[in-house]
C-alpha positions in Angstrom: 35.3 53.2 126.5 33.5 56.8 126.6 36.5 57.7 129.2 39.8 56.4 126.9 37.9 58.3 124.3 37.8 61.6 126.4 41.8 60.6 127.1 42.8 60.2 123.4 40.9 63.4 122.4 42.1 65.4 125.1 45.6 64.8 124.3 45.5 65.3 120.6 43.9 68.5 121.2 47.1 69.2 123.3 49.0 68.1 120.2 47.7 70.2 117.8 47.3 73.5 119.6 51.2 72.6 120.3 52.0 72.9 117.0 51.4 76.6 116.5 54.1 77.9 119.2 56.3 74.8 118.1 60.1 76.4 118.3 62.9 74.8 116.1 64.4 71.1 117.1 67.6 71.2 118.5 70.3 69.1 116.7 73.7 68.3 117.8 74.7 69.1 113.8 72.3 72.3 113.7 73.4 75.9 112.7 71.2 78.0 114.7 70.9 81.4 112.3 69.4 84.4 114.0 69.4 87.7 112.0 72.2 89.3 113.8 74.4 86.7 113.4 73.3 86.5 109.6 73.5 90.3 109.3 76.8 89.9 110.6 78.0 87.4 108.0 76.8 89.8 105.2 78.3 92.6 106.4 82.1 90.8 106.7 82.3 88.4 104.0 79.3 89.2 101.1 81.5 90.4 97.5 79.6 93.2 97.1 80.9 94.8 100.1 84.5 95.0 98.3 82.8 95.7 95.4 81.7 98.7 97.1 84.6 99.6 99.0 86.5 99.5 96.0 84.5 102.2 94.1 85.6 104.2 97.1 89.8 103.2 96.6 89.7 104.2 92.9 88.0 107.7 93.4 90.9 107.9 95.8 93.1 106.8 93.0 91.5 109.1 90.8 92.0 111.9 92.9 95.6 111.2 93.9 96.2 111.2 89.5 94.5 114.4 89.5 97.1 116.0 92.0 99.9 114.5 89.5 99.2 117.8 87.7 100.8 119.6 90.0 104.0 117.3 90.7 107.5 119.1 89.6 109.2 117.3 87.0 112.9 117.3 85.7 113.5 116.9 82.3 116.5 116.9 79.7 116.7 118.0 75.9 119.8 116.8 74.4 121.2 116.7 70.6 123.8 117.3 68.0 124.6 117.0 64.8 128.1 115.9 62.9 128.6 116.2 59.2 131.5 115.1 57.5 133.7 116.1 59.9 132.3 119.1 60.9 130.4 119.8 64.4 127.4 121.4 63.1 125.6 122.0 67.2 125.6 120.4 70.5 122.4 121.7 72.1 122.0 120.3 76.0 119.2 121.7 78.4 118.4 120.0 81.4 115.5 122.1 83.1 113.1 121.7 86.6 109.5 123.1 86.4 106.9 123.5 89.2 103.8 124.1 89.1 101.9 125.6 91.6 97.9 125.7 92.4 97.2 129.1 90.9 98.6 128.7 87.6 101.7 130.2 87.7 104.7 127.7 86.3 107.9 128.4 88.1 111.5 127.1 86.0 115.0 126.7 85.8 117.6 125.1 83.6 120.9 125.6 82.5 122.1 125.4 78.9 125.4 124.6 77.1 125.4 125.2 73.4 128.3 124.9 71.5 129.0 124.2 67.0 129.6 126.5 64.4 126.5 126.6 62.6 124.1 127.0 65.5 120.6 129.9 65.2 121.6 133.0 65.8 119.5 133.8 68.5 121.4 130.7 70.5 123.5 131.7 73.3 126.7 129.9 72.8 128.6 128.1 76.0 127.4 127.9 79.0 124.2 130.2 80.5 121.2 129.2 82.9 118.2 131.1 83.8 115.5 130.9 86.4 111.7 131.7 84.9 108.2 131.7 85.6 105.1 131.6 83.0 101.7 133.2 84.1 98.8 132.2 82.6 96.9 135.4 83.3 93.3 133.4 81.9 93.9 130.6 84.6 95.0 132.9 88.0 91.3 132.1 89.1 90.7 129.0 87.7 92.0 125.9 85.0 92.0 122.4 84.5 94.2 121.4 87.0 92.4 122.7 89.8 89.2 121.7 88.1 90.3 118.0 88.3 91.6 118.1 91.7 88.3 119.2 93.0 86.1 116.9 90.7 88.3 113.9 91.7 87.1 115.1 95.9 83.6 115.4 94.9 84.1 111.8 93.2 85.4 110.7 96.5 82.3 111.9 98.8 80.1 110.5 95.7 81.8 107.1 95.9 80.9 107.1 99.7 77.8 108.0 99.5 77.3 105.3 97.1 78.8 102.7 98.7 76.6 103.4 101.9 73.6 103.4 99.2 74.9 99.9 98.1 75.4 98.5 101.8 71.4 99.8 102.3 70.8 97.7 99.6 72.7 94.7 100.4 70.9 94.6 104.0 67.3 95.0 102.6 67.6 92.3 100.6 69.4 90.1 103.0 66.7 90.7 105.5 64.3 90.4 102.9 65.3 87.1 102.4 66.1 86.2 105.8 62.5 86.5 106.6 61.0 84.8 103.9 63.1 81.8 105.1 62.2 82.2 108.6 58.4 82.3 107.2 58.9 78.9 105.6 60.2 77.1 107.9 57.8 78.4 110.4 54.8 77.2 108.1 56.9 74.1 106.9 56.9 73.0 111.1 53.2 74.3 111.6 52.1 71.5 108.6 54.9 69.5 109.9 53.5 68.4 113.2 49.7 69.0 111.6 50.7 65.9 109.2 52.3 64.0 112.8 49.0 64.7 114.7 46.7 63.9 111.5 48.3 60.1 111.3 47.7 59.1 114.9 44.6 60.6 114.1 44.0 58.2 111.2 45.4 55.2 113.1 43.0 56.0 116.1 39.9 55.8 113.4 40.8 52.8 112.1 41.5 50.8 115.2 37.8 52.2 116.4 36.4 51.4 113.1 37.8 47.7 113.2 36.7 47.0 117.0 33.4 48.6 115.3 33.1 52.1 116.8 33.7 53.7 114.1 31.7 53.5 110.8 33.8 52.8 107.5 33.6 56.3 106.3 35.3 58.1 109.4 38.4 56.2 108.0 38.0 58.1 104.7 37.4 60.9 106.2 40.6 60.3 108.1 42.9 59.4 105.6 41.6 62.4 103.1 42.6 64.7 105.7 46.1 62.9 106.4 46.9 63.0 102.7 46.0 66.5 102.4 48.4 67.4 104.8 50.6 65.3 103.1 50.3 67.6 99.8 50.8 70.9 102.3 53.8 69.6 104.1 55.6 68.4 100.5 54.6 72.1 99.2 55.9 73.7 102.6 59.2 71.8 102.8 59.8 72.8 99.0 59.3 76.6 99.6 61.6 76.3 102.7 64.4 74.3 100.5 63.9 77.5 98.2 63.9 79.9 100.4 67.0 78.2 102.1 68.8 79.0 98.3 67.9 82.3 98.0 69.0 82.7 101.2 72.3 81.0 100.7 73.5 84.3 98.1 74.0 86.1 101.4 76.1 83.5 102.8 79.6 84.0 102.4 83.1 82.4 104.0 85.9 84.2 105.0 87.1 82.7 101.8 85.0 84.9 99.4 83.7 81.5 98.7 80.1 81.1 98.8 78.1 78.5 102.0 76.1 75.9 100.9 72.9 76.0 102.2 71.6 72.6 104.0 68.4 71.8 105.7 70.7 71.6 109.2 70.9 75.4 108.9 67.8 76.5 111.0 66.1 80.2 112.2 66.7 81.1 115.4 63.6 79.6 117.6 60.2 82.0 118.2 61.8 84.8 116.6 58.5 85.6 115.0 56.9 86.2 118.4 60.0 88.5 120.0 59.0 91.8 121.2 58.5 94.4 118.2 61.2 97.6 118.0 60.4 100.5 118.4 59.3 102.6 115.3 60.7 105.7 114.6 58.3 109.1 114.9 57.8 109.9 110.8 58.4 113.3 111.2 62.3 112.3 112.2 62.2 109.9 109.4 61.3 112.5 106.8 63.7 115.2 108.3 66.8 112.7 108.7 66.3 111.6 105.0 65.8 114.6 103.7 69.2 115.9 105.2 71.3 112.7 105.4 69.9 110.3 102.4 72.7 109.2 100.5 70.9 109.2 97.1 70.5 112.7 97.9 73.9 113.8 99.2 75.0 111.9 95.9 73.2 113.9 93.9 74.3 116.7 95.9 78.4 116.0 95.3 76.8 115.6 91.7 76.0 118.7 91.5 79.6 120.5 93.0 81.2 118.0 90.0 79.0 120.0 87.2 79.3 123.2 89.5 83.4 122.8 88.9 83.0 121.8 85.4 80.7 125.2 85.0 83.1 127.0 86.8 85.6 125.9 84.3 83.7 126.3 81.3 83.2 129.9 82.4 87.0 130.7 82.1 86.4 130.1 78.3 85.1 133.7 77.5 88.4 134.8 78.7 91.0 136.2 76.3 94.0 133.4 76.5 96.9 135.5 77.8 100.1 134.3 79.1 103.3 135.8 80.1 106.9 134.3 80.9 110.1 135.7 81.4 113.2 134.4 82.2 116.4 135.7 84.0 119.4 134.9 82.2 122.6 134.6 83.4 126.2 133.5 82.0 127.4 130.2 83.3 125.9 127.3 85.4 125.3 129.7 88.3 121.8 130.8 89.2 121.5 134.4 89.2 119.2 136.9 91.3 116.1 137.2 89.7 115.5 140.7 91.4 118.5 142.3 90.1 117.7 145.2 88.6 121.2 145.1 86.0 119.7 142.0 85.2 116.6 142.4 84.7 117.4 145.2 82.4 120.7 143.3 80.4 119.7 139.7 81.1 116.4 138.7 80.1 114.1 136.8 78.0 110.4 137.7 77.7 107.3 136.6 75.6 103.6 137.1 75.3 100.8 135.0 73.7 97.1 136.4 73.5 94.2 134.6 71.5 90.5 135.9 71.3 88.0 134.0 69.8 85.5 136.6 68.0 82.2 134.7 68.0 83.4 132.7 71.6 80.4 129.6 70.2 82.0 127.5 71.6 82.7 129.2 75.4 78.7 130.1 75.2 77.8 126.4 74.1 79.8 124.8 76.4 79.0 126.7 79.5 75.2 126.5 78.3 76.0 122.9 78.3 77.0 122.6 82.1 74.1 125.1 83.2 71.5 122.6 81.9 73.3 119.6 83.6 73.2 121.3 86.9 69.3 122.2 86.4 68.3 118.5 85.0 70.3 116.9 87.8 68.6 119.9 90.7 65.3 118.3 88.9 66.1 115.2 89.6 67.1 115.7 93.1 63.6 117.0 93.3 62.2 114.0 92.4 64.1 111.7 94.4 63.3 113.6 97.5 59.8 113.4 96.5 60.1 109.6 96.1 62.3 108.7 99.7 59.7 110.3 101.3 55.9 108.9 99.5 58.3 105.6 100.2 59.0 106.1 103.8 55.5 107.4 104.5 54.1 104.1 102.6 56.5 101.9 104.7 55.5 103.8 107.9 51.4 103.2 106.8 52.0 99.1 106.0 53.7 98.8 109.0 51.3 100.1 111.6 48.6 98.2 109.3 50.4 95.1 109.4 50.4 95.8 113.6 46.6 96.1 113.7 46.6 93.2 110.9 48.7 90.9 113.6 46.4 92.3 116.7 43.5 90.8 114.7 44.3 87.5 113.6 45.8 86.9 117.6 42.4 86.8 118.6 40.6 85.0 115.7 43.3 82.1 116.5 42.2 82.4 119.9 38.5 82.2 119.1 39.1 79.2 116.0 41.0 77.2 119.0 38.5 77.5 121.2 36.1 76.4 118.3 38.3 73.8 117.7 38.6 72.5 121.1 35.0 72.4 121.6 34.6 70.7 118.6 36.8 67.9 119.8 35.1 67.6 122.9 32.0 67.6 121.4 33.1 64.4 119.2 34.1 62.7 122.1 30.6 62.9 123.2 29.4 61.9 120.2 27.7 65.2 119.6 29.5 65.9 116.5 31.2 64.4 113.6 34.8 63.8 111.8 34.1 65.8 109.1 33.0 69.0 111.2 36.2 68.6 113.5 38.5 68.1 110.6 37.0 71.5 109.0 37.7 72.9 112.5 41.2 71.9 112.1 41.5 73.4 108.4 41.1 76.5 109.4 42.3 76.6 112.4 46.0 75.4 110.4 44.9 78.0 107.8 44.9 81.3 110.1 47.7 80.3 111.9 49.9 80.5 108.8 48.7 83.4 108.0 49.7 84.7 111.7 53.1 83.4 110.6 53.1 85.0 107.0 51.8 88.3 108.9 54.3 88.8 111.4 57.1 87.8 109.0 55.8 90.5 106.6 55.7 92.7 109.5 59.7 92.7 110.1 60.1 93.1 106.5 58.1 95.9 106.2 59.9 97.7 109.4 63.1 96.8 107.6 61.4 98.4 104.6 60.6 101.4 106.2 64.8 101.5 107.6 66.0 100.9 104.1 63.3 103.6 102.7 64.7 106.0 105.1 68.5 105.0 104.8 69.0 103.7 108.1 70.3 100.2 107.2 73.3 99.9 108.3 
């Protein structure tokens, strides 16, 4: 009897030290899940990808409108005016202007006037003329230029943002990932705990009816089955959560979102795969501080208000413009460097403005000198934050690796309690009640291995996603 007993004890010893390196079941209708594979899926079919890459194709947009300031354009003014019976003016001026970067306007038209009560400063019949207009306020700078270079900053902005927004994306996707690894992990460890516990309880009660076993080893037995019972409803429900939360990162090629089942499984003994490599801290700092998008963001920030300064500095100049045109008689272009005809044939005109008190040149540039200093502030800042976070990360992570080192060897140790617990029942040296307590904590620090090394590869990706190397 002594000898079945030593049989039965040995091998559910065997069973429940089993449990704790159990891997996933295979199943013919199983979707294995590792996190490359899942990575994979998030980066190819998750919305907020386009969502990003969008913000990208309308700063393009944006900057391609911008240039549109500097498009020629054709253009026509026609009209005329009959009164009983008389032709008062027929006034027809078709005309092509060009702009050109430095804000010099270059024209020509033609122009047929022809009525008898037309101004007097009209030229009657047919004339054309070639032109330019100089804006002398605007040679180094104006709006046009202004908005074509705002609308490139906008562009490297919108890149550095969407490679903030795919840092993002991952973090919380592996974020997740691991949490659902985690559950199931601890859902299987309570899993085959609950398995092991009912042949337990069956073994009791077949001893206690051929009378081996007193009455209250089957209680004993059956309060430890149905708590186990209790942990592996509460374990299965956190993985069927977890599961969810991980489904908002599962996307079709579709853009329609995958239903999460319980047939979707982690990748087996993941958990216990070698750890990578961790990156010095001192490179960490010095790559963020050089390459962090939230910083280079802040940096094309700050050339957007540096144009707009730029601009508003052009205010305190006097407005002065100049154009002239070279006339000529007919539809025939003439030589705008003729000398006759720069003399005979020639329209000029100047306009000059001066504000007296210029308020509103010195409020306005005051205006984008204080956005450039509150946004350098707050470039400060964010430097100051990447790197307290990185250097946080880097510290949790390394704790979490002596954390890990330690609760290796207190499993050890509790096992080898355990085991000589069970041994020592078998020989009658102990009781149910000791080996059960044993067990309980035993179960209890290896879930905790399992929450430890899960938090582990979250802090690492942590640390990654602190640093801006997600990606």
């Amino acid at each position: 009897m002594r000898k079945q007993k030593n049989k039965f004890y040995f091998l559910f010893s065997f069973l429940l030290l089993s449990i704790f390196s159990a891997t996933a079941q295979s199943s013919d209708t199983a979707m294995v899940l590792n996190q490359t594979g899942f990575l994979s899926i998030v980066r190819q079919y998750h919305p907020v990808m386009r969502q990003a890459t969008i913000g990208v194709e309308r700063a393009r947009a944006n900057l391609l409108e911008s240039r549109g300031a500097f498009d020629p354009t054709i253009g026509a003014d026609y009209s005329t005016k009959t009164f009983e019976g008389k032709g008062y003016y027929t006034y027809f001026n078709p005309e092509i202007v060009v702009p050109t970067w430095y804000g010099i306007d270059l024209k020509a038209g033609t122009e047929k006037i022809e009525g008898s009560r037309v101004t007097s400063e009209a030229t009657l019949g047919e004339s054309s003329y070639i032109g330019v207009k100089v804006s002398l306020h605007q040679l180094l700078f104006d709006k046009r230029r202004a908005a074509v270079q705002q609308a490139k900053s906008m562009v490297s902005l919108s890149k550095a943002e969407q490679e903030l927004i795919l840092n993002d994306l991952l973090f919380d996707a592996i974020a997740a990932y691991w949490h659902w690894v985690r559950s199931y992990e601890v859902y299987r460890i309570v899993q085959d705990a609950l398995e092991v516990s009912k042949e337990r309880f069956r073994f009791v009660r077949i001893e206690y009816e051929q009378g081996s076993k007193p009455a209250i080893d089957t209680t004993e037995a059956l309060t430890q089955l149905q708590s186990f019972e209790l942990l592996e409803q509460s374990a299965r429900l956190d993985w069927q959560n977890a599961g969810l939360m991980l489904s908002n990162y599962l996307w079709l090629p579709n853009q329609k979102a995958m239903d999460w089942n319980e047939n979707i499984l982690p990748a087996a003994n993941q958990l216990n795969e070698a750890y990578p490599g961790i990156p010095a801290l001192n490179n960490l700092l010095d790559d963020a501080g050089t390459s962090h998008p939230k910083l280079r963001s802040l940096d094309f920030k700050i050339d957007i208000l540096e144009t707009e300064r730029r601009l508003k500095m052009q205010s305190f100049l006097p407005k002065f413009s100049v154009s002239g045109n070279a006339l000529n008689r007919g539809f025939a272009f003439a030589n705008p460097t003729d000398r006759v005809l720069l003399e005979n044939n020639h329209k000029l005109g100047v306009d000059l403005a001066v504000p007296l008190f210029m308020r509103q040149a010195r409020g306005a540039f005051r205006q984008a000198k204080l956005k450039i200093e509150e946004t350098s502030l707050q470039q400060d800042l964010t430097m100051l934050e990447i790197s307290n976070k990185i250097k946080s990360y880097y510290n949790e992570v390394y704790n979490l690796q002596n954390q890990i080192n330690t609760f290796e060897e207190a499993y050890k140790n509790y096992s080898r309690l355990y085991q000589g617990e069970v041994t020592r029942f078998a020989n009658g040296e102990s009781t149910l009640f000791v080996m059960n307590a044993r067990q309980n904590k035993l179960l209890e620090v290896a879930q905790k291995l399992v929450e430890l090394k899960a938090k582990w590869r979250k802090s690492y990706a942590a640390l990654l996603w602190a640093s801006a190397r997600l990606d």
